[in-house]
N, CA, C and O atoms as a GROMACS GRO file, in nm:
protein
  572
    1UNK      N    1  -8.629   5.231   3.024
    1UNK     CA    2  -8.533   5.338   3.017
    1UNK      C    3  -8.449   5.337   3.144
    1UNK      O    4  -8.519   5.324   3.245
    2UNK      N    5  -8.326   5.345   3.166
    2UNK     CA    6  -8.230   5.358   3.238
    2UNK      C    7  -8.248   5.483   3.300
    2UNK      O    8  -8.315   5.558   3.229
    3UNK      N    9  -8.195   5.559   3.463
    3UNK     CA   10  -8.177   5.667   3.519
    3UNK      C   11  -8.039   5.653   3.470
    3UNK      O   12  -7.984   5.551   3.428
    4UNK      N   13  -7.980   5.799   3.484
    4UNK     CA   14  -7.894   5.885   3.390
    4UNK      C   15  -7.795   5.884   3.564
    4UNK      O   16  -7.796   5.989   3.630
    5UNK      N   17  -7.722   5.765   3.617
    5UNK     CA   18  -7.584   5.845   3.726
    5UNK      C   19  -7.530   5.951   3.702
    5UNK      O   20  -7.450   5.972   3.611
    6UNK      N   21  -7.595   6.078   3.839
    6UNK     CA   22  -7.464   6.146   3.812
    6UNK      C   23  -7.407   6.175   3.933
    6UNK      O   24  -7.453   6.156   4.046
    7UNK      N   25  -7.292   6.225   3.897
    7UNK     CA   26  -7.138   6.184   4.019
    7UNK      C   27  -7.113   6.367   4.033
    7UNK      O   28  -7.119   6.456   3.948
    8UNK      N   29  -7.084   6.369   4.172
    8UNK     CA   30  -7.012   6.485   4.175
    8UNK      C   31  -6.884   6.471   4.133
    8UNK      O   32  -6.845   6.357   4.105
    9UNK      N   33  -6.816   6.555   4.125
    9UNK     CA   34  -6.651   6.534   4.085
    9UNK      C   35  -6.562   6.458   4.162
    9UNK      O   36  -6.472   6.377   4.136
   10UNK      N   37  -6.627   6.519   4.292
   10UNK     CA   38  -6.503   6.458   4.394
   10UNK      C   39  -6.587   6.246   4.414
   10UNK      O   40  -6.534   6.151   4.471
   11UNK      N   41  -6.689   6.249   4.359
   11UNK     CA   42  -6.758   6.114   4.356
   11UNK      C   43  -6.674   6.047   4.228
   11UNK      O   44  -6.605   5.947   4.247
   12UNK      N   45  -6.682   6.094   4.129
   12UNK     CA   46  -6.557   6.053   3.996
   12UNK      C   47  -6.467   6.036   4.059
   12UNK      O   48  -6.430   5.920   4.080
   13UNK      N   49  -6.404   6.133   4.106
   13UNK     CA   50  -6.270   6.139   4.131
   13UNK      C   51  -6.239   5.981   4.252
   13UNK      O   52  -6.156   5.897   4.218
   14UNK      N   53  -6.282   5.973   4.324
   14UNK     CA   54  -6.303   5.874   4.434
   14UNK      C   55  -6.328   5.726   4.336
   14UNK      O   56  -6.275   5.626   4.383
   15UNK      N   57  -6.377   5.714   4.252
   15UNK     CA   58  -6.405   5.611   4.198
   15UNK      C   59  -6.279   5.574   4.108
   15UNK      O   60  -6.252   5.455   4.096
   16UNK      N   61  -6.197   5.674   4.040
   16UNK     CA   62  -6.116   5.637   3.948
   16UNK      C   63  -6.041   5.630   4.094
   16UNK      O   64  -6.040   5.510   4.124
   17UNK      N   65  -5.997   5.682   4.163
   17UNK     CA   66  -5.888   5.626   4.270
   17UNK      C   67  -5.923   5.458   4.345
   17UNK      O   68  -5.843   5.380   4.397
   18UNK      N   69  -6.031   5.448   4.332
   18UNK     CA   70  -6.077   5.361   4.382
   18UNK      C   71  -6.058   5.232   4.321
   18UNK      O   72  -6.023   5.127   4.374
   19UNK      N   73  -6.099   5.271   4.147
   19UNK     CA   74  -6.024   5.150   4.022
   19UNK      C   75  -5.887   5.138   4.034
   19UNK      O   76  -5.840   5.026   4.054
   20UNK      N   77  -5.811   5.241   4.023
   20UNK     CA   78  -5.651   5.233   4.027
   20UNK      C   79  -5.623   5.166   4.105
   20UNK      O   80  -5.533   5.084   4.085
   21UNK      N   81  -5.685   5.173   4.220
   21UNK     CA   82  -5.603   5.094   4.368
   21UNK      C   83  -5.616   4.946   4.323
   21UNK      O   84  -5.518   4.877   4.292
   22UNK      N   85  -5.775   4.892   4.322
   22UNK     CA   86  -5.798   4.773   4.268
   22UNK      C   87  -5.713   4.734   4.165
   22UNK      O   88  -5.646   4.638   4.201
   23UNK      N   89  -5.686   4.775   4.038
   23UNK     CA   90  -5.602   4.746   3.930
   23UNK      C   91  -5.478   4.714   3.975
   23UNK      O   92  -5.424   4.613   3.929
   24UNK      N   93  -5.421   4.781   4.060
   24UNK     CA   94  -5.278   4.764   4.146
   24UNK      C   95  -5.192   4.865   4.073
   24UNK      O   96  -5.076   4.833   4.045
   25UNK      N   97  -5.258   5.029   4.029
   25UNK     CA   98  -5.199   5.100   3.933
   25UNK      C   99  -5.133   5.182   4.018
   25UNK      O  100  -5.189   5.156   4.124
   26UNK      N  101  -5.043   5.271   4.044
   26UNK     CA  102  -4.996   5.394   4.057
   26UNK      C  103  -4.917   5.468   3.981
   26UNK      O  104  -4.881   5.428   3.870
   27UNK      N  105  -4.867   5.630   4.049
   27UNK     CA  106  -4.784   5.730   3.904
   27UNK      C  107  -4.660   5.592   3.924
   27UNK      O  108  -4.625   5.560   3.811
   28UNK      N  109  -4.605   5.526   4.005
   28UNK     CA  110  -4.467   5.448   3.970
   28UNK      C  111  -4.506   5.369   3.822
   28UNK      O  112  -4.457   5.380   3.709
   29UNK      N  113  -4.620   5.283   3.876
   29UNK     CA  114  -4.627   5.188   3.732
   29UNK      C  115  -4.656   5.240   3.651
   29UNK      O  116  -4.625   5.192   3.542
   30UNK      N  117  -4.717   5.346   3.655
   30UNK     CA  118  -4.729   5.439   3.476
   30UNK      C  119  -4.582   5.494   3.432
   30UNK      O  120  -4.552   5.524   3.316
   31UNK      N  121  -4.495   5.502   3.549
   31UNK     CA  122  -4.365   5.577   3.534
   31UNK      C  123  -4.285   5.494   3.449
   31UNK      O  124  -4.228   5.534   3.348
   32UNK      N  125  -4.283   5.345   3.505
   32UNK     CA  126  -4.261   5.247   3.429
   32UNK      C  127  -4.311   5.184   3.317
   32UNK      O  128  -4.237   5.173   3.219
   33UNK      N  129  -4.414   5.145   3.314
   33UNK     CA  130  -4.465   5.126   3.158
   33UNK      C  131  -4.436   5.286   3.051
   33UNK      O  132  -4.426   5.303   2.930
   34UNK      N  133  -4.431   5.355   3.138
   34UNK     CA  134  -4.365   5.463   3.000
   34UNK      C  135  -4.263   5.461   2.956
   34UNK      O  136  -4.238   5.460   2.836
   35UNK      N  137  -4.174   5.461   3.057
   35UNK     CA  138  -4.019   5.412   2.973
   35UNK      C  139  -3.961   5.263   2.934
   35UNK      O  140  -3.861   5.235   2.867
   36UNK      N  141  -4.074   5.160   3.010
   36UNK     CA  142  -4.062   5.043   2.887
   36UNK      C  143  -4.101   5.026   2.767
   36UNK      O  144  -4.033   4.977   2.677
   37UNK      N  145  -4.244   5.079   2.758
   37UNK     CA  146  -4.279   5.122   2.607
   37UNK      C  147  -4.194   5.217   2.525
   37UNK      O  148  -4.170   5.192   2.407
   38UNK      N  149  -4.152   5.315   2.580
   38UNK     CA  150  -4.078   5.374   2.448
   38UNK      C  151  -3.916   5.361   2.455
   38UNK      O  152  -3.832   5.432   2.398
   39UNK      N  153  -3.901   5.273   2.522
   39UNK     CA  154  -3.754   5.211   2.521
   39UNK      C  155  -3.778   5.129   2.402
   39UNK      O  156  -3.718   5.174   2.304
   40UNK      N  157  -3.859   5.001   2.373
   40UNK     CA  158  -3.911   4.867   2.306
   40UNK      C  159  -3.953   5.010   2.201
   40UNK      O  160  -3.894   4.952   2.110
   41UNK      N  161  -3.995   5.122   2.144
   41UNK     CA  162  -4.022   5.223   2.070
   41UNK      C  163  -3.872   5.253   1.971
   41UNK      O  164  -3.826   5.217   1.863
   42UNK      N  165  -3.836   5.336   2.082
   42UNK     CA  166  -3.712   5.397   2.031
   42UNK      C  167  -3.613   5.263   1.948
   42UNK      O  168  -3.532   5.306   1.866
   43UNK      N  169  -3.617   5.130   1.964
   43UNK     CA  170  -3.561   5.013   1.957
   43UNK      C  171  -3.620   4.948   1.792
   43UNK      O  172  -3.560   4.870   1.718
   44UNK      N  173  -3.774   5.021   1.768
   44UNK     CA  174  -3.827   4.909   1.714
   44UNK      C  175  -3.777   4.979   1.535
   44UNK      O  176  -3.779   5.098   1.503
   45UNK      N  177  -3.753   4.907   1.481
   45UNK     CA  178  -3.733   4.895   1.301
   45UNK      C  179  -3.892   4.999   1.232
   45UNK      O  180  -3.873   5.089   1.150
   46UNK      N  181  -3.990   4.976   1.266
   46UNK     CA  182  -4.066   5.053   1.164
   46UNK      C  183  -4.095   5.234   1.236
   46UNK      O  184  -4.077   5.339   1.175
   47UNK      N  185  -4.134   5.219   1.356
   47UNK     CA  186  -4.168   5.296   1.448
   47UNK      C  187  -4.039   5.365   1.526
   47UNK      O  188  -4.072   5.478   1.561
   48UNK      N  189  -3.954   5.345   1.550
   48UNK     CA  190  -3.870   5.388   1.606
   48UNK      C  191  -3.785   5.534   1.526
   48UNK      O  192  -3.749   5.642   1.571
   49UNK      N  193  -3.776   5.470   1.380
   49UNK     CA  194  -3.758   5.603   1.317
   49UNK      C  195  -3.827   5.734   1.320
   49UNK      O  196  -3.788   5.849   1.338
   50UNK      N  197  -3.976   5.663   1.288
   50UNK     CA  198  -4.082   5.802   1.270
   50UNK      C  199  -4.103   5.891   1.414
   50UNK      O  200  -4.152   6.004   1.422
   51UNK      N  201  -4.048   5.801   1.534
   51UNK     CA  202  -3.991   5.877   1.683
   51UNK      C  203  -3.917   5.951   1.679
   51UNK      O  204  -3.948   6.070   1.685
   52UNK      N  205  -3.803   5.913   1.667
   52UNK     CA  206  -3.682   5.999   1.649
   52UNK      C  207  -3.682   6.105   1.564
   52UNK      O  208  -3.632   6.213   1.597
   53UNK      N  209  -3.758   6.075   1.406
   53UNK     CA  210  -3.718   6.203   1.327
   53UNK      C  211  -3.855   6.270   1.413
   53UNK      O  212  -3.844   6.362   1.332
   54UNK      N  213  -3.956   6.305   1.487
   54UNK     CA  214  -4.022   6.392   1.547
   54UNK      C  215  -3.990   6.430   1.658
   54UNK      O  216  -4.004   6.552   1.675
   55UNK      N  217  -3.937   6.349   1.775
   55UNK     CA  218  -3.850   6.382   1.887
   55UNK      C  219  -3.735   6.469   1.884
   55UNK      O  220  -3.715   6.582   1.930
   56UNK      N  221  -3.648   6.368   1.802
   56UNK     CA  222  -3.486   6.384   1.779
   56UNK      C  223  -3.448   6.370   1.967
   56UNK      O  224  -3.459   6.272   2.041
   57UNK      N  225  -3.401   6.512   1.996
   57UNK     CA  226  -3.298   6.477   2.118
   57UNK      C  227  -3.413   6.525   2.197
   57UNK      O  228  -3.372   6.609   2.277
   58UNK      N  229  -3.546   6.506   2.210
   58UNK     CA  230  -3.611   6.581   2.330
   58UNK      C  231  -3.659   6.443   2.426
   58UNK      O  232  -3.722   6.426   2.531
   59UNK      N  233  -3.615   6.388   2.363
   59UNK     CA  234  -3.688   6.273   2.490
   59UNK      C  235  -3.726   6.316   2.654
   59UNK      O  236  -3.829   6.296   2.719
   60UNK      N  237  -3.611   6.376   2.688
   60UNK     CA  238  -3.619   6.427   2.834
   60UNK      C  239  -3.792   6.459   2.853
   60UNK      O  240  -3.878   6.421   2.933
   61UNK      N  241  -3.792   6.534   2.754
   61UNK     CA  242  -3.923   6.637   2.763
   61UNK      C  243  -4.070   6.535   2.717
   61UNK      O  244  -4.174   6.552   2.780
   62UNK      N  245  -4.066   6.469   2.644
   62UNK     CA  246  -4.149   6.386   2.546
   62UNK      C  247  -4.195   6.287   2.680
   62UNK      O  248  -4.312   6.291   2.718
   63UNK      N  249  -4.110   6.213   2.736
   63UNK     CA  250  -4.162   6.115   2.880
   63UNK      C  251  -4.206   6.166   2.954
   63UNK      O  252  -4.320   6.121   2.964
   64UNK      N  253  -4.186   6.262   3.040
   64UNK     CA  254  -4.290   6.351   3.092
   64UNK      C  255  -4.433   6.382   3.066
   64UNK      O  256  -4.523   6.360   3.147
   65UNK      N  257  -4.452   6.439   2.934
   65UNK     CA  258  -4.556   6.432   2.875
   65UNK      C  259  -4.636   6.316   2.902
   65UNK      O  260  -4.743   6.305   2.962
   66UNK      N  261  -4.543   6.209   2.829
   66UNK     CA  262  -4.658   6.062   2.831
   66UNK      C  263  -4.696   6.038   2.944
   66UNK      O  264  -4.807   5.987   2.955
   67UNK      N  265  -4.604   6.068   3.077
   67UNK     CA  266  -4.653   6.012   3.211
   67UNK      C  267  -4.779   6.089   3.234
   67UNK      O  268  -4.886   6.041   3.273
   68UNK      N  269  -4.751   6.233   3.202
   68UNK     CA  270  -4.831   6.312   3.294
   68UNK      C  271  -4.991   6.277   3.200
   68UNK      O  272  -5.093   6.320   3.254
   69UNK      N  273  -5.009   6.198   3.060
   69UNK     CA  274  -5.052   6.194   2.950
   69UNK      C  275  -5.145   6.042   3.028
   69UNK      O  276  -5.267   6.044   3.039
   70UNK      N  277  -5.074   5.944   3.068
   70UNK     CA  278  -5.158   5.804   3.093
   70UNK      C  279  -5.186   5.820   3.265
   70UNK      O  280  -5.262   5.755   3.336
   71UNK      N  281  -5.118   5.901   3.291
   71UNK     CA  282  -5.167   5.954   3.477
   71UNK      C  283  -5.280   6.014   3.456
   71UNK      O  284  -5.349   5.988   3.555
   72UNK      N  285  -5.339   6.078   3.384
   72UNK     CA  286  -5.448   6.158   3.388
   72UNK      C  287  -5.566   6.074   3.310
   72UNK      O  288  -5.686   6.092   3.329
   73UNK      N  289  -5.515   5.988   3.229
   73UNK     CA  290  -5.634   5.873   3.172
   73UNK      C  291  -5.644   5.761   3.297
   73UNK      O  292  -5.752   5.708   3.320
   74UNK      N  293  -5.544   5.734   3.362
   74UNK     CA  294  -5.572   5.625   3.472
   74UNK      C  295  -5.637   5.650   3.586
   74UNK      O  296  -5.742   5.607   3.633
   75UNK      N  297  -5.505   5.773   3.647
   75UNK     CA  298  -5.582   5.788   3.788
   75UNK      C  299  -5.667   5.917   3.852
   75UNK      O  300  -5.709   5.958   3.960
   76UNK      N  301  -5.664   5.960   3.675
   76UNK     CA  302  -5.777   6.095   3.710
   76UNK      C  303  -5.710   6.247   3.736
   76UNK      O  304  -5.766   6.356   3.752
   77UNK      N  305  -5.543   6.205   3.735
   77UNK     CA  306  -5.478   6.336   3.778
   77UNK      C  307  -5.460   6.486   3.707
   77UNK      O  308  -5.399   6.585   3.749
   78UNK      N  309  -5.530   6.467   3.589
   78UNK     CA  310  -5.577   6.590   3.519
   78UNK      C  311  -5.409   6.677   3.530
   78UNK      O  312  -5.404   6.795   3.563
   79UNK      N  313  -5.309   6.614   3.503
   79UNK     CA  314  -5.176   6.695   3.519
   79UNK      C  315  -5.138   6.656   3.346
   79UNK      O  316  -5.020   6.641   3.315
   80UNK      N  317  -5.227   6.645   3.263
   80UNK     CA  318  -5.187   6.632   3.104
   80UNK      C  319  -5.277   6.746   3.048
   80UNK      O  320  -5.390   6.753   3.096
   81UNK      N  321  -5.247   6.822   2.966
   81UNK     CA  322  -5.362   6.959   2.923
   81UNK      C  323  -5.325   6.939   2.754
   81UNK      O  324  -5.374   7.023   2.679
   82UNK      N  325  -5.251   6.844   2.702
   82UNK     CA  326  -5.217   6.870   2.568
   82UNK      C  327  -5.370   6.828   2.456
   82UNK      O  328  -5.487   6.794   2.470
   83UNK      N  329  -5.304   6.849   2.383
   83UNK     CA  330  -5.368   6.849   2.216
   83UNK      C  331  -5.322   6.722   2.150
   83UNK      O  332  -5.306   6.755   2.033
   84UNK      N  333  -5.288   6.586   2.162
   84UNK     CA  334  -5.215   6.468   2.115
   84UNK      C  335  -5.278   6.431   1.980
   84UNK      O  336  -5.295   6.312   1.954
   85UNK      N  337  -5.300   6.491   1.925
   85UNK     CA  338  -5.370   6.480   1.753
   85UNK      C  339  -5.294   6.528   1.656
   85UNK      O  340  -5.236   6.465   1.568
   86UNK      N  341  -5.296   6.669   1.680
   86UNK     CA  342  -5.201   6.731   1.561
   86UNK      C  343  -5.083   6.736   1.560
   86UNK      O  344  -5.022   6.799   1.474
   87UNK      N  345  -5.020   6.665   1.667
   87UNK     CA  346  -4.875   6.636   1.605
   87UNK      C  347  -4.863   6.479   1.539
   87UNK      O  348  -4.759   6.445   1.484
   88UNK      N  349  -4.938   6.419   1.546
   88UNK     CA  350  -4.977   6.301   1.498
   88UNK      C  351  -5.021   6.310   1.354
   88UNK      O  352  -4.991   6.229   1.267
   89UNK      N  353  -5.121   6.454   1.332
   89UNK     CA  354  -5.151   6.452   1.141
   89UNK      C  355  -5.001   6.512   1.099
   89UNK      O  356  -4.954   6.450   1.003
   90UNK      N  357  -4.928   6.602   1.140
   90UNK     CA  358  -4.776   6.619   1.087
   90UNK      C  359  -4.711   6.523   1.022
   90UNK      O  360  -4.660   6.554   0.914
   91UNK      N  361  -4.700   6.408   1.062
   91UNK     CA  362  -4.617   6.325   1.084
   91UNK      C  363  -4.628   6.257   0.932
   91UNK      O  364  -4.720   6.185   0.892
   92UNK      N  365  -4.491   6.305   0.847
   92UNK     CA  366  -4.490   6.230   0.719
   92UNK      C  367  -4.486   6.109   0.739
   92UNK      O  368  -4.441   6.056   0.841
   93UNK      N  369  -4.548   6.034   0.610
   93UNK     CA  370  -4.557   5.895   0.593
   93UNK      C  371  -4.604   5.787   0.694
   93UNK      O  372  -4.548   5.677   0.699
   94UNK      N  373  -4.701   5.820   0.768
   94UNK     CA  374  -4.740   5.763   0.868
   94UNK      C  375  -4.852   5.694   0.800
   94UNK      O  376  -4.932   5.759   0.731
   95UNK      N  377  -4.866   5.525   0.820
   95UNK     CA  378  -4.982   5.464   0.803
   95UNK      C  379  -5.036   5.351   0.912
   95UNK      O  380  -4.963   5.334   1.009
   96UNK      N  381  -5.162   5.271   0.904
   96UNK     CA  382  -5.169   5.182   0.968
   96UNK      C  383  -5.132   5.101   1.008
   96UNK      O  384  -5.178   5.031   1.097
   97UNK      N  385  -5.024   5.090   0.941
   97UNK     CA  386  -4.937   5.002   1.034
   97UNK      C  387  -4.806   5.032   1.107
   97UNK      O  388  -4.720   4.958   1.156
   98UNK      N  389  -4.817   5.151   1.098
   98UNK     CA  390  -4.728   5.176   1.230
   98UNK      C  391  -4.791   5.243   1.358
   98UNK      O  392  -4.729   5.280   1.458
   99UNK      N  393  -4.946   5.251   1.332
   99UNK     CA  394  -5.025   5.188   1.470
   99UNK      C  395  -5.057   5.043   1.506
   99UNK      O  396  -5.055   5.006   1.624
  100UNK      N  397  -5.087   4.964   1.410
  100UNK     CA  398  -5.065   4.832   1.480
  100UNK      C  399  -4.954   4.802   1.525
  100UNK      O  400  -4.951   4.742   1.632
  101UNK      N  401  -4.854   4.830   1.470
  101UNK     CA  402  -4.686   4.831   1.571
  101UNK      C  403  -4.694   4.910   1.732
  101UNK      O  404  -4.660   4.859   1.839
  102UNK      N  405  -4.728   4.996   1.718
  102UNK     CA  406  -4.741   5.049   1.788
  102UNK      C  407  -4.838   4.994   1.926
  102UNK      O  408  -4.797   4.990   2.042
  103UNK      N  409  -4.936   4.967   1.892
  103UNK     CA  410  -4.997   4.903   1.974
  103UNK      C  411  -4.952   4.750   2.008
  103UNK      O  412  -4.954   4.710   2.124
  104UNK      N  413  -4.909   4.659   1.891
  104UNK     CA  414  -4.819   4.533   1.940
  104UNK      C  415  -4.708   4.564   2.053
  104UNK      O  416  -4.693   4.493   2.152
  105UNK      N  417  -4.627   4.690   2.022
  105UNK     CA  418  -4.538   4.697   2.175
  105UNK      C  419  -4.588   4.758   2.286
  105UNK      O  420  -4.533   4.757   2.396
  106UNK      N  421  -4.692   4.812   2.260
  106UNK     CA  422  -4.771   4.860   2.393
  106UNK      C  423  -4.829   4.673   2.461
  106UNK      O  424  -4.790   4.630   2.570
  107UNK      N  425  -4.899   4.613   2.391
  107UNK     CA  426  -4.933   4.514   2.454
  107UNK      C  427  -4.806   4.414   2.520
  107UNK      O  428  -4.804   4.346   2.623
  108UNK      N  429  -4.725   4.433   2.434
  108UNK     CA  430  -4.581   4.351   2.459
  108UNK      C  431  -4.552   4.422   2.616
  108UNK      O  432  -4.535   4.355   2.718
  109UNK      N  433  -4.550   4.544   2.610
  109UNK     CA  434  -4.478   4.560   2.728
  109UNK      C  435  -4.592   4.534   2.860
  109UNK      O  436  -4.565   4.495   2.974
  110UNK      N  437  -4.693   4.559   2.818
  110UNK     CA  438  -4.821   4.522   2.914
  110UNK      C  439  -4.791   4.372   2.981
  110UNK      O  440  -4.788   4.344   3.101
  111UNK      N  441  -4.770   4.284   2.868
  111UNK     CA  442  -4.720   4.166   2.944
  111UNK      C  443  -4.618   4.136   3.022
  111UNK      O  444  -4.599   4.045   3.102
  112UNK      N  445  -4.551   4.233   2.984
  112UNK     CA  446  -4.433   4.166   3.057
  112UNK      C  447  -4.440   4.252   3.229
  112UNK      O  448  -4.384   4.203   3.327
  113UNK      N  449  -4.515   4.377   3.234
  113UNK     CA  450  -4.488   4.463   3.363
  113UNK      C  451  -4.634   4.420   3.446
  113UNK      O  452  -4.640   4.375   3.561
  114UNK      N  453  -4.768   4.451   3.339
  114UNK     CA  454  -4.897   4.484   3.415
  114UNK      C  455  -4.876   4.392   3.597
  114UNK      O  456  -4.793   4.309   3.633
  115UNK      N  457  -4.987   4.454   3.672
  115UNK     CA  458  -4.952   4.348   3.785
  115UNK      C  459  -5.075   4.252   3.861
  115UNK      O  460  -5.104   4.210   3.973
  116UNK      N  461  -5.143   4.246   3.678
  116UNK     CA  462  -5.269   4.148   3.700
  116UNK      C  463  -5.328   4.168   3.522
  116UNK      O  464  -5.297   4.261   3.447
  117UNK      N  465  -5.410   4.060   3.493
  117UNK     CA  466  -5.491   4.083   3.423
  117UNK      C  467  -5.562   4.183   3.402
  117UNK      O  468  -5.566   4.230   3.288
  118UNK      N  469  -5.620   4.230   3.485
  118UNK     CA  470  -5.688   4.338   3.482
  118UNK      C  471  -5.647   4.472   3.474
  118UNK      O  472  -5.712   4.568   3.431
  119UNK      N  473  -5.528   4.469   3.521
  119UNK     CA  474  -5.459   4.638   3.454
  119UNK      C  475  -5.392   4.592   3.322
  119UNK      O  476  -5.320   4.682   3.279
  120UNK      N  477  -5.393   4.509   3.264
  120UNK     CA  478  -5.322   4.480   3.182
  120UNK      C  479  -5.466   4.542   3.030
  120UNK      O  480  -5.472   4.614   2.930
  121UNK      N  481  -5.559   4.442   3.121
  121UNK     CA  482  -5.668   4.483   2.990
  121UNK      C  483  -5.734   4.630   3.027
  121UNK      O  484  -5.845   4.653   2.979
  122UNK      N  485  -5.678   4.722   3.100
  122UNK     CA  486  -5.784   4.848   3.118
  122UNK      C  487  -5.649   4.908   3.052
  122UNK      O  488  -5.691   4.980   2.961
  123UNK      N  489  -5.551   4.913   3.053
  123UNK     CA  490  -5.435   5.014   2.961
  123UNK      C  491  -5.485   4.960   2.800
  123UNK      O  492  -5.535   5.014   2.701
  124UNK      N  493  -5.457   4.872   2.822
  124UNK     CA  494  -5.434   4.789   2.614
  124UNK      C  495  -5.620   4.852   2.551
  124UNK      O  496  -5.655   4.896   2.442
  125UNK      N  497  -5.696   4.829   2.676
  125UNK     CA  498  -5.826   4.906   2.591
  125UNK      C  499  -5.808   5.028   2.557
  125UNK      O  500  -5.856   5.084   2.458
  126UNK      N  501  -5.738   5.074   2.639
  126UNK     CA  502  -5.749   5.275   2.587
  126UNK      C  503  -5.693   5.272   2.545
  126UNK      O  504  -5.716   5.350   2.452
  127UNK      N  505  -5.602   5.228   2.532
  127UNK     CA  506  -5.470   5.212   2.389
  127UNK      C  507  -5.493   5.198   2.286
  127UNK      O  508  -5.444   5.268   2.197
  128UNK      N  509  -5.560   5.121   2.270
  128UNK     CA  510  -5.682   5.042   2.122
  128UNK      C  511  -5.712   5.160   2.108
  128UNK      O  512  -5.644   5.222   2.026
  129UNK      N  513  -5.850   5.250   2.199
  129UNK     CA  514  -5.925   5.318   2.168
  129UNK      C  515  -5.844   5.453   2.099
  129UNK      O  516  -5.889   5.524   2.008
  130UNK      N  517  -5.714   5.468   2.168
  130UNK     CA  518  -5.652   5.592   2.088
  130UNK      C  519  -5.600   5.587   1.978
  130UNK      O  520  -5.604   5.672   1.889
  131UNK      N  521  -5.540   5.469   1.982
  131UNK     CA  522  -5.522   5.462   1.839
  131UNK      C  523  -5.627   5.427   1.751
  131UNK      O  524  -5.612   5.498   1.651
  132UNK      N  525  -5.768   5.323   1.732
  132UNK     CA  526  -5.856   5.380   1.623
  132UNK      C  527  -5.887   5.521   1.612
  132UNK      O  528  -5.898   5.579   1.504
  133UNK      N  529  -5.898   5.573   1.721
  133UNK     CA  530  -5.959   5.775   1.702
  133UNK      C  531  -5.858   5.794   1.632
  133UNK      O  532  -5.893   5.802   1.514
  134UNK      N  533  -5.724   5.810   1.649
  134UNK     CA  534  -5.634   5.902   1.545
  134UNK      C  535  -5.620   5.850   1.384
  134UNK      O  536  -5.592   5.907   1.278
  135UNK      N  537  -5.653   5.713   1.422
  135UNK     CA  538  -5.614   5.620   1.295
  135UNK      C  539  -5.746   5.737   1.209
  135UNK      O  540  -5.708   5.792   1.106
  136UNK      N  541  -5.881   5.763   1.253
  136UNK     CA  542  -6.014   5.749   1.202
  136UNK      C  543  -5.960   5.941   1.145
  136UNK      O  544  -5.985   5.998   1.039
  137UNK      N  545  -5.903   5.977   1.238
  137UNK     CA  546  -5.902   6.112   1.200
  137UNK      C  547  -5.785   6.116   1.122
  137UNK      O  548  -5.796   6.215   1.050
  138UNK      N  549  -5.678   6.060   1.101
  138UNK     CA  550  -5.565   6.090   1.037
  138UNK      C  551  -5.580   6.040   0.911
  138UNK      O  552  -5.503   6.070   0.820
  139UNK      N  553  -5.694   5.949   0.896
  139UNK     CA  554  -5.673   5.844   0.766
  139UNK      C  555  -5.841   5.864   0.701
  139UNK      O  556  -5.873   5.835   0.586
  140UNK      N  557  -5.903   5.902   0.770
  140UNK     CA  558  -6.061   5.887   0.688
  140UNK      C  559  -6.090   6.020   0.687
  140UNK      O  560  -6.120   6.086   0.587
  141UNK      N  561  -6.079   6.068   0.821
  141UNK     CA  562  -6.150   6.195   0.817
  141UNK      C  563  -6.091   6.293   0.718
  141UNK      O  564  -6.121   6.411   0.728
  142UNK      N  565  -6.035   6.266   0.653
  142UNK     CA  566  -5.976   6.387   0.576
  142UNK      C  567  -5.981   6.360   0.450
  142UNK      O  568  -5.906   6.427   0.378
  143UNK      N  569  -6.091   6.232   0.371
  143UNK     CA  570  -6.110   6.153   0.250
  143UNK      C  571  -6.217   6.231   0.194
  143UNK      O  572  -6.267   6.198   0.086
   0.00000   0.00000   0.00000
């Protein structure tokens, strides 16, 4: 049987700062991979529509979100408080494959910015991972 680590907060907290640094992450490169991804978004033929007709003109407001949204999965900054599910079951005509799109330009842009292997594969995993959870709740859980 394994002992059970446990971390004080500010011991978490120290460790995810500690990965980020190693990864070569900061809020700039999340600043950037957010508006390369949903630039290559707003651009793309299947996905780009089902953006816009839920956005329309809020973008201003919508990037923010995402930053403050992958800042708080990366470097621990707890400055994201949303609910990112249920505007996701809204969303007419949404199927699996406009999360595998979705995730193809997330990896696309991963290649072209990340600033190593290794931040490249710690974004594209949680990426994966969010999109099976919504895929699982938007598409099964409700069978």
């Amino acid at each position: 049987m394994t002992d059970v680590v446990r971390r004080t907060g500010e011991e978490r907290r120290a460790s995810i700062e500690e990965n980020a640094e190693a990864l070569g992450i900061d809020e700039a490169f999340i600043s950037t991979l957010v508006d390369t991804f949903y630039g290559k978004v707003r651009g793309d033929a299947l996905i780009g529509p089902v953006f816009e007709g839920a956005i329309g003109e809020s973008w201003d407001a919508h990037l923010p979100k995402m930053k403050s949204f992958w800042s708080s999965m990366a470097l621990g900054t707890k400055t994201y408080n949303g609910r990112p599910l249920p505007p996701h079951m809204r969303l007419p005509g949404l199927s699996e494959a406009h999360f595998t799109r979705w995730l193809t330009l997330f990896n696309a842009t991963l290649d072209e910015i990340a600033p190593n292997p290794a931040a490249h594969d710690f974004f594209l995993e949680r990426a994966a991972r969010i999109a099976k959870s919504f895929q699982f709740m938007i598409f099964q859980a409700n069978l």
